[in-house]
C-alpha distance (Angstrom), angle and dihedral (degrees) to the residues before:
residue distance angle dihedral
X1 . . .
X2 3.91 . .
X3 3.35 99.3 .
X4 4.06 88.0 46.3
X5 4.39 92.5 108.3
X6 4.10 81.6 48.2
X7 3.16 103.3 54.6
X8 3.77 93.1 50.8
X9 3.71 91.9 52.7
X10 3.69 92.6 44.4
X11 3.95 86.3 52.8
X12 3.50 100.5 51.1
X13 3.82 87.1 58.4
X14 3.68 109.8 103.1
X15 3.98 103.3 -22.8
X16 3.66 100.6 -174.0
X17 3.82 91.5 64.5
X18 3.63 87.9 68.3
X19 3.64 97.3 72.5
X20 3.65 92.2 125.8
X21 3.99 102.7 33.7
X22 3.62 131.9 73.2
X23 3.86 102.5 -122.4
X24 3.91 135.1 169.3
X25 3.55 119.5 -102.9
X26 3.71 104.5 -162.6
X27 4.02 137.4 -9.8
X28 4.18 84.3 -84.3
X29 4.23 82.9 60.0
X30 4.08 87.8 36.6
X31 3.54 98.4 62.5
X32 3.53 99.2 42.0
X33 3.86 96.2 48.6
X34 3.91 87.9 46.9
X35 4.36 86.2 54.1
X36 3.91 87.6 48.7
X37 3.73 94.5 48.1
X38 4.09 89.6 40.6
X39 3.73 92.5 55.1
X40 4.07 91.7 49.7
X41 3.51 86.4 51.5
X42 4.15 86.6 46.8
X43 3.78 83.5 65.2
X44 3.25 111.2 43.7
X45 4.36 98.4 -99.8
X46 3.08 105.8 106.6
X47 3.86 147.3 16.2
X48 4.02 111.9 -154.7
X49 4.17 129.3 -169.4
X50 3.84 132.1 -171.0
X51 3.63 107.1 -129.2
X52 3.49 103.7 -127.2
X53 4.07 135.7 167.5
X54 3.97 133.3 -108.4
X55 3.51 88.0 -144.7
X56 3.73 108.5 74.2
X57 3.83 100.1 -25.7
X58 3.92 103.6 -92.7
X59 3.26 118.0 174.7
X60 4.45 102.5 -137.7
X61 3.49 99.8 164.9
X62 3.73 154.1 -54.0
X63 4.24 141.0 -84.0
X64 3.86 132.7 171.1
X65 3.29 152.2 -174.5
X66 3.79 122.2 -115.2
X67 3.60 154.4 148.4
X68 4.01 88.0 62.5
X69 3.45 115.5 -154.8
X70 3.90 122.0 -160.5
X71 3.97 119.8 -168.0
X72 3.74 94.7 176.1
X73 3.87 122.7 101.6
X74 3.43 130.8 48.7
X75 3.69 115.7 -23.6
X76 4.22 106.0 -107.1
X77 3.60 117.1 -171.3
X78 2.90 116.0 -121.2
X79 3.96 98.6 39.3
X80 4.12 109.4 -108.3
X81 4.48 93.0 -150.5
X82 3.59 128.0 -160.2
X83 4.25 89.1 33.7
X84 3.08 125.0 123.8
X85 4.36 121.3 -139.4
X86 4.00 97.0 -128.1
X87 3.75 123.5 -30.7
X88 3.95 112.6 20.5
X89 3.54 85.9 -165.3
X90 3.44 95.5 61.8
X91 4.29 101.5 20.0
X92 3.83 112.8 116.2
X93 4.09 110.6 -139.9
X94 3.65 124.7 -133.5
X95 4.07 95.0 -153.7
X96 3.76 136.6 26.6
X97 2.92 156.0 150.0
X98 3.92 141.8 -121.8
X99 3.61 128.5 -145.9
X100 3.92 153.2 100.7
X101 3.34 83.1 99.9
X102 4.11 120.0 170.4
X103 3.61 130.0 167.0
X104 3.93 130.8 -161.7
X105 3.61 111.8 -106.0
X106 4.27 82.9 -121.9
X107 4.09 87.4 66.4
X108 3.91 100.5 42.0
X109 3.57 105.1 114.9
X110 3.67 98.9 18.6
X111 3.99 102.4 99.9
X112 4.04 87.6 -110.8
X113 3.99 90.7 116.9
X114 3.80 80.5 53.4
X115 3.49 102.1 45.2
X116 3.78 86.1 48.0
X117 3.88 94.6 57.5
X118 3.51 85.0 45.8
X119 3.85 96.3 63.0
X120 3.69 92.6 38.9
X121 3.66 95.2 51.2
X122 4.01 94.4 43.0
X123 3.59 86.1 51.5
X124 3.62 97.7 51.3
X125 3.73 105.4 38.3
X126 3.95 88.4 35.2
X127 3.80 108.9 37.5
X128 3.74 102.8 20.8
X129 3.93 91.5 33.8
X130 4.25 94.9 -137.0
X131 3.72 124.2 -161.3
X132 3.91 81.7 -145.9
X133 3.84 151.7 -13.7
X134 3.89 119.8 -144.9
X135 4.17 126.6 -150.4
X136 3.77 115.4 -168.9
X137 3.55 130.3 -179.4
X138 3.53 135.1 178.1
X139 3.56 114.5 -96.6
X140 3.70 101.7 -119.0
X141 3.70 89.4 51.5
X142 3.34 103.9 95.5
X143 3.84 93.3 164.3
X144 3.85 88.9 69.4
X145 3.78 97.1 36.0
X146 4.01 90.4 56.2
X147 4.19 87.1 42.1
X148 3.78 93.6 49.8
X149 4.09 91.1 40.4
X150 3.79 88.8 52.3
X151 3.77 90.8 61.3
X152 3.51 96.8 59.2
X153 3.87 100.9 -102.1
X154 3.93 115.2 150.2
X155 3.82 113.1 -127.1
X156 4.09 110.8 -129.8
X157 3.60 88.8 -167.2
X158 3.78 143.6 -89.4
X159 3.97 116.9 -64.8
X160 3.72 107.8 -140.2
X161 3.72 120.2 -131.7
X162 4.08 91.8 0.8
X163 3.61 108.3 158.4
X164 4.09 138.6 -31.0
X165 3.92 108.5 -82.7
X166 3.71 127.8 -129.9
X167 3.70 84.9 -89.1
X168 3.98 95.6 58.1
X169 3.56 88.2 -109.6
X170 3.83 119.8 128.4
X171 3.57 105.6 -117.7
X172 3.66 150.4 -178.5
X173 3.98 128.5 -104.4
X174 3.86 125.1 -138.8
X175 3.69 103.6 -160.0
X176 3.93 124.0 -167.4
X177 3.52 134.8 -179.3
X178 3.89 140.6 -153.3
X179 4.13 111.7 -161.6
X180 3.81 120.0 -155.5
X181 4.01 91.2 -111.7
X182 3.79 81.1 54.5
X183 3.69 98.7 60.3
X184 3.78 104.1 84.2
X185 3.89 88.5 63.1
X186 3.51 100.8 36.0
X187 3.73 88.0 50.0
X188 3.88 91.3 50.6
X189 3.72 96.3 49.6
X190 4.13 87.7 58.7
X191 3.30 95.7 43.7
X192 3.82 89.4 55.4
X193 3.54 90.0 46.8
X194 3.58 94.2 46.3
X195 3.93 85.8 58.7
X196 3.41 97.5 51.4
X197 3.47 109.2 45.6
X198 3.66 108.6 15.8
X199 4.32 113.3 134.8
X200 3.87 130.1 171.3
X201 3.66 111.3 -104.4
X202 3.93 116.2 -92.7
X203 3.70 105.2 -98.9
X204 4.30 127.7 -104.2
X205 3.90 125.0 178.0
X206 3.67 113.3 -80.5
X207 3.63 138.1 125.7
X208 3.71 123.0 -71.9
X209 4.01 118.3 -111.1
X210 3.99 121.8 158.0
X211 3.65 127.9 -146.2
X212 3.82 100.7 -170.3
X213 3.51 95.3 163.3
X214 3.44 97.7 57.9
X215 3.88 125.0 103.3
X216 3.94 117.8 -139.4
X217 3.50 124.1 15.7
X218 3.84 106.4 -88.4
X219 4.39 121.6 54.0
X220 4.01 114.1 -161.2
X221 3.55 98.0 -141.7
């Protein structure tokens, strides 16, 4: 609930680019879509992180992980997804995915949706040891297709009809995929983008906080 004031201020960045992602608008919005996202961590769905910078500790947006897939445990037949075998605050998945993913208009541009996906995924492939991490966009978004392409992901193909989008429209899905024998490369290509085109966000009013210790220019806290 920190990162509550953030959030809002990160949200009220450029609305209209979030057309296609649910985003708070206003502390009000803030707290209640940090409860929802604390009581899917609660049990064991999802794992969600404010985006927020090395620099001077500025919160410009937020990412997760979710729709947490456990393999271990007795095998049931058929599968029971998104459960957890034991505690789901402590049980390590073997598949997920990443996404509801929004950046402050300040940080566009500035590798920090990059070096976000590059924590995520070295955490997952590296400390939780995943089969596989899904990225899905919606298939008019062609923002977030290009972004997730640009990592390295491979696209498995658009799913027709999927779900209703933000909008109320019914709309397709564009789902990719990274598998764990994928990962070196994957993590290669960031990292070389991350080199190349990597810039501080521009600034907006906000207390100062440092974070010297940190490596990189972005924490998921």
């Amino acid at each position: 609930m920190r990162h509550a004031e953030g959030l809002a201020r990160a949200g009220a960045q450029d609305r209209a680019a979030y057309a296609y992602t649910p985003v708070p608008d206003g502390l009000e919005a803030a707290h209640d879509y940090i409860a929802r996202a604390l009581t899917d961590q609660a049990a064991g769905r999802a794992l969600p992180f404010a985006l927020v910078t090395t620099a001077d500790g500025r919160v410009v947006g937020s990412t997760r992980f979710l729709e947490l897939d456990y393999w271990r445990g007795p095998v049931v037949w058929p599968p029971v997804t998104g459960v957890p075998y034991g505690d789901p605050l402590t049980a390590v998945p073997d598949a997920a995915e990443i996404g509801n993913t929004w950046i402050a208009g300040c940080a566009r541009g500035t590798g920090a949706n990059a070096e976000a996906k590059l924590l995520m995924l070295h955490h997952a492939f590296e400390t939780w040891g995943v089969r596989r991490i899904t990225l899905r966009a919606d298939a008019r978004n062609t923002r977030s297709r290009a972004a997730i392409e640009r990592l390295g992901a491979t696209c498995e193909g658009v799913r027709r009809a999927h779900s209703r989008g933000l909008d109320g429209v019914v709309r397709d899905t564009a789902f990719y995929s990274v598998l764990h024998e994928e990962w070196p490369t994957v993590r290669s290509i960031i990292e070389l983008r991350l080199s190349a085109t990597a810039q501080p966000p521009a600034p907006f009013p906000r207390p100062h906080r440092s974070h010297d210790d940190a490596a990189g220019q972005l924490l998921l806290t």
